[in-house]
N, C-alpha and C positions, 0 to 999 in steps of 0.2 A: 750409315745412310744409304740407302737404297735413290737408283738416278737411269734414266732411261737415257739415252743418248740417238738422236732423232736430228735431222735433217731437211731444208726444204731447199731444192736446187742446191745443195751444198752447206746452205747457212745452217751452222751445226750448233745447236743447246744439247745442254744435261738438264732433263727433265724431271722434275721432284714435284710429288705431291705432298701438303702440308706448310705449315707458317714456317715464315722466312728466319733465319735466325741469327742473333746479333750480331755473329760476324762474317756476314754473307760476302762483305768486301774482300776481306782475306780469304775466304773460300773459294769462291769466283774466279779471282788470279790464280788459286793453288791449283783447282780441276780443270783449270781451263789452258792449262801450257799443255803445251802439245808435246814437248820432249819428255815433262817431268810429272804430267798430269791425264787426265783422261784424254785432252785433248779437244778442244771447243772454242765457239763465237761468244758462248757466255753462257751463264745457267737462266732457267727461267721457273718461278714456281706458281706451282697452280692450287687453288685453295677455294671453299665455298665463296660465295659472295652473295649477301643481302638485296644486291641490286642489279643482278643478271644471273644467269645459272653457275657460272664460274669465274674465277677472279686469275688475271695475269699478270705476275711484275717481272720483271727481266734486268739481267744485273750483267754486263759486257766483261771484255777477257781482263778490264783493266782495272775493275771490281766499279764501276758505277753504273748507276742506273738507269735507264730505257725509258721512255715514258710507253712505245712502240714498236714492236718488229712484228710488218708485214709475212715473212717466211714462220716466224714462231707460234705464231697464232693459228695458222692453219694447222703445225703440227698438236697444238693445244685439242686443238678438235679432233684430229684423231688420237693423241692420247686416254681425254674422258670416256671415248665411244669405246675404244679396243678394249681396254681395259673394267668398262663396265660400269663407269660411273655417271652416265647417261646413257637412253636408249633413242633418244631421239638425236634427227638427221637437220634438225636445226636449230641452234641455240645461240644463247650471248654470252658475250666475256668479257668484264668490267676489265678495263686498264685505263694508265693514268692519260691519255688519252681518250677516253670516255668509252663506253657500250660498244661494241662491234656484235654484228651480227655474222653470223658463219650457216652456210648448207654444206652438209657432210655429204659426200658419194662415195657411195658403198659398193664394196664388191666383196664376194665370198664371206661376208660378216665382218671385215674390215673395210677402214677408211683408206681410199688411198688421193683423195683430192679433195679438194674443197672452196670455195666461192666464198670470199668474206666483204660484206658492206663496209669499206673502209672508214666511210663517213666524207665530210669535206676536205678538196686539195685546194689550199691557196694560192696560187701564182699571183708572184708580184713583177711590178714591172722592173725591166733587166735593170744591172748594177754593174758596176766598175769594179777590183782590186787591184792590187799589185800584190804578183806571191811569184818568188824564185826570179825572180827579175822580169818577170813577162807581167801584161799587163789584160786581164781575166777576164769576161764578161761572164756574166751568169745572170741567172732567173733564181729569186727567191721561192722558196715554196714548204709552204707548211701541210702536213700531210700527218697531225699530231704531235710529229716531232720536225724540226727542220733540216732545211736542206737547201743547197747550191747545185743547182743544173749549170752542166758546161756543156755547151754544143760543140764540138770538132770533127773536122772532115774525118777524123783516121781514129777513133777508137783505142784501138791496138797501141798506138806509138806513142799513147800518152805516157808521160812517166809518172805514173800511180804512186808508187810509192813515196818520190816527195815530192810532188806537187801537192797532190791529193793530203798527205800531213800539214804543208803548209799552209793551205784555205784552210783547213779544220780549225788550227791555232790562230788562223788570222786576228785579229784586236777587232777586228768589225763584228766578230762571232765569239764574244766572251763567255760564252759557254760550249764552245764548239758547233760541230754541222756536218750531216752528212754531205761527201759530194759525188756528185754524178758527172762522168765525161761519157759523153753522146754522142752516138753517131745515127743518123737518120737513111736507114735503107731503103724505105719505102713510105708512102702514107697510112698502112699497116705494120710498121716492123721498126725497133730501133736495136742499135746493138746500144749495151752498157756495161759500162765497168765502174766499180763502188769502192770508194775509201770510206770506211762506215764510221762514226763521232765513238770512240772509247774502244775499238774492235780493232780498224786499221782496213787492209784489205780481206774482202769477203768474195767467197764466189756468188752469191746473190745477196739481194734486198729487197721485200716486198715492199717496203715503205718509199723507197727509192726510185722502185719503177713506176710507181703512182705517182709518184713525183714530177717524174721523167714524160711520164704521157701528158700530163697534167702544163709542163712546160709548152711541150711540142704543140698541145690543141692550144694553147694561149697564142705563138705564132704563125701557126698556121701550117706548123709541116705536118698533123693530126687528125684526122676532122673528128668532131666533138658527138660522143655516139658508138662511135663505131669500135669495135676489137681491135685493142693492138696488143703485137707479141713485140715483147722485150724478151731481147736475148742477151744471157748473163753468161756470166764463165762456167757456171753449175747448170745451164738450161733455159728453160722459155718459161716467163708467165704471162699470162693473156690479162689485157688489162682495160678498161675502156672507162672512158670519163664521160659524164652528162653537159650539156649544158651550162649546167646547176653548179659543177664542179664537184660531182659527187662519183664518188670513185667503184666500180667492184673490180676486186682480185681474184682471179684463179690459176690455183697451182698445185701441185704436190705434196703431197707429206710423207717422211718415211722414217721407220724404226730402223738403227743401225743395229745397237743391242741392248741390255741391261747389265748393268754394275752394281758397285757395290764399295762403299770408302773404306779403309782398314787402317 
C-alpha cells in the first residue's frame, strides 16, 4: 500500500487514495506509532463520492474514527490537485460531517493553502465539570464534531496532557470531545493548545480553532466577522466566524513524503 504523509501546521495523516479496508482499525494504530510506525495523527482516506467531487473518512492514532479534521481536509485538497485527480481550484468533499467546500491556492502548479467553508459552529452556553480535582468551565461547541473550549489566562501552563485526557473521558462526554485551553491575546489573535478526542496531543486542529473562535465571538472577546489568527504549537490559521455562525478556515497544506507498507 502506497500512503503519502502530509501535514497541516503539524497535524500529521498517511494519506491513501482508494476504499477503506476492513481492518483499517489495526492499521491506523500500526502506521501511526511514531517509534514503530510511519509515524502520525491518523490515516485519512480519500475515494470518489456521488455526492461531492471527493469523499473524506479519517480514522485517529487510536484506530477510531473522525467524523471531521479541519487540518486534513485542506491537505485533501491539495493532495487531488497535486497529484492530478482534479484540475480545479475549487471543489467539495463529502465527510461524515456533511459537504465542505474548499478554494485551492496555487503556486508554481501546486497547492500550498487553501480556505475551506467549514459549515456551522455551535456554541452552547458555558457548563461546569469537575476533572483532576479543579473545577472546569467550558463552552460547548459543535463544529461537526465536538468539542470543549477552556478559557485560561496562561496557555502554556496548562497541563495538557492530563487534564486535557481527563475532560476527554469525562461521563458528561460518553463519546469523548475535543478540548481547547485558550488564551485571548487580542480581539484578533488567540493562542491555543489541543488535546484532540482519539489522537491526544496535536500540534494543531482546524476543527478546534473554529471552535475556539466561535467560543470567544459568543463572549465577546471576538467580534463576529472579522479574521482571527489562532496560534497553535505548529503555526497560525486564520479563521473568522459570521453572524450566522458560519465558519471559513484558512491554512496550509504540506507533503512531508511518500511511502510505502512492506
Amino acid at each position: 500500500m502506497r500512503f503519502t504523509k502530509m501535514h497541516g501546521l503539524g497535524n500529521d495523516y498517511l494519506y491513501v487514495y482508494g476504499e477503506v479496508p476492513e481492518n483499517i482499525a489495526e492499521l491506523s494504530i500500526k502506521l501511526s506509532d511514531r517509534h514503530f510506525g510511519a509515524g502520525s495523527d491518523g490515516m485519512i482516506y480519500i475515494s470518489p463520492s456521488e455526492a461531492a467531487d471527493f469523499k473524506m473518512r479519517i480514522f485517529n492514532a487510536d484506530g477510531s474514527e473522525a467524523k471531521m479534521c479541519g487540518n486534513g481536509i485542506r491537505c485533501v485538497g491539495k493532495y487531488v490537485y497535486d497529484k492530478g485527480y482534479t484540475n480545479k481550484t475549487e471543489i467539495t468533499v463529502e465527510t461524515l460531517s456533511g459537504i465542505k467546500t474548499l478554494k485551492l491556492n496555487v503556486k508554481d502548479g501546486k497547492v500550498f493553502e487553501a480556505a475551506v467553508q467549514m459549515g456551522k459552529a455551535e456554541a452552547k452556553p458555558e457548563r461546569r465539570l469537575f476533572a483532576n480535582s479543579e473545577s472546569i468551565i467550558y463552552t460547548p461547541v459543535s463544529v461537526g464534531n465536538p468539542h470543549a473550549v477552556v478559557f485560561t489566562e496562561n496557555a502554556e501552563e496548562v497541563p495538557l496532557e492530563t487534564l486535557g485526557a481527563s475532560i476527554e473521558r469525562h461521563p458528561d462526554f460518553p463519546d469523548g470531545v475535543n478540548v481547547e485551553f485558550v488564551q485571548v491575546l487580542s480581539e484578533n489573535r488567540l493562542r491555543m493548545r489541543v488535546w484532540e478526542r482519539g489522537s491526544g496531543i496535536t500540534m494543531a486542529c482546524g476543527t478546534g480553532s473554529c471552535a475556539s473562535v466561535a467560543a470567544a465571538v459568543q463572549k465577546g472577546f471576538c467580534r463576529a466577522g472579522d479574521t482571527v489568527e489562532v496560534a497553535l504549537d505548529g503555526g497560525t490559521l486564520k479563521i473568522s466566524v459570521n453572524k450566522e455562525g458560519f465558519v471559513l478556515m484558512t491554512g496550509p497544506a504540506e507533503t512531508v513524503y511518500e511511502g510505502e507498507t512492506v
